[in-house]
C-alpha positions in Angstrom: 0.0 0.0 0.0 1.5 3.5 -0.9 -0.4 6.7 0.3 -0.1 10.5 -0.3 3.3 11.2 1.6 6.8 12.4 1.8 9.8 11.4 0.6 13.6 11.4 1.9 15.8 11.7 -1.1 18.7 9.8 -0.3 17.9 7.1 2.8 20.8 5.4 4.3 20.4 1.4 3.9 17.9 2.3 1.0 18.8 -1.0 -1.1 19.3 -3.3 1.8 15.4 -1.9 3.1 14.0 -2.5 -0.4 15.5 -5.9 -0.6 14.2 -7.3 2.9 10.7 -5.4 1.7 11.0 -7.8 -1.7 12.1 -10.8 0.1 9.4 -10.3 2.6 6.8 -9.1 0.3 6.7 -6.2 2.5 4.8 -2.9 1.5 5.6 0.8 1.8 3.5 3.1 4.0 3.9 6.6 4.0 2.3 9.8 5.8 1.2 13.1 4.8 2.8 16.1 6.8 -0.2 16.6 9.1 0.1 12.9 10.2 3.4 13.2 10.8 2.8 16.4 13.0 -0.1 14.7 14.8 2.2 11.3 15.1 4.9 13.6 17.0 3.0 15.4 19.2 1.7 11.7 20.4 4.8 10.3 20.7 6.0 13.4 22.8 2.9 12.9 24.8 3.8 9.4 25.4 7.5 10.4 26.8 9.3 9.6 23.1 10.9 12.7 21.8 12.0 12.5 18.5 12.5 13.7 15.4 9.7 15.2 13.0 11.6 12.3 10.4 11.1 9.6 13.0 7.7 10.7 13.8 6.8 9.7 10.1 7.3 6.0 11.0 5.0 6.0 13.8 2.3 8.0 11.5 2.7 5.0 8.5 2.3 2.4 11.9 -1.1 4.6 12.9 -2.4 4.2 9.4 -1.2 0.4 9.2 -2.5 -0.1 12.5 -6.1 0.4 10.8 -6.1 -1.4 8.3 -5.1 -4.7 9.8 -4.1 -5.9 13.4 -2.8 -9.2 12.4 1.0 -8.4 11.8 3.9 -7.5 14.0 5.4 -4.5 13.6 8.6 -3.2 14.2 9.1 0.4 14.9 11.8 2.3 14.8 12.1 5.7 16.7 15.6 7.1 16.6 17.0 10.4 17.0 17.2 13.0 20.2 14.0 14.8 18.6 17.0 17.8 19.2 16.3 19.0 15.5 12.8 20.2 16.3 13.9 22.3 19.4 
């Protein structure tokens, strides 16, 4: 599933992530920059402060997490959230 989003241009890892998403038969999610506002300011709220790029990870999980509860997920949050002071 691919949604209205952002990109990052150049993402460290990017060809070892989309080979474990092809071996996997993973999917991309992505989030729009109000989710990703809305997705920090819960995370803050739940004592993780991070980064407005890590933020978009837990706002793709949000919109996952609707669509189907039958997978584990693992989440990265990274980053001192120090860029958005």
């Amino acid at each position: 599933m691919i949604a209205e989003g952002i990109a990052i241009a150049a993402p460290e890892r990017a060809e070892q992530i989309l080979q474990a998403i092809k071996q996997t038969n993973g999917y991309i999610m992505t989030a729009n920059e109000q989710e990703i506002k809305e997705a920090h300011t819960a995370l803050t709220a739940k004592g993780f402060y991070v980064e407005p790029t890590t933020a978009a990870n837990y706002a793709a999980y949000l919109k996952h997490q609707k669509a189907t509860t039958q997978e584990r997920i693992v989440l990265p949050l990274c980053g001192a959230g120090l860029k958005s002071v």
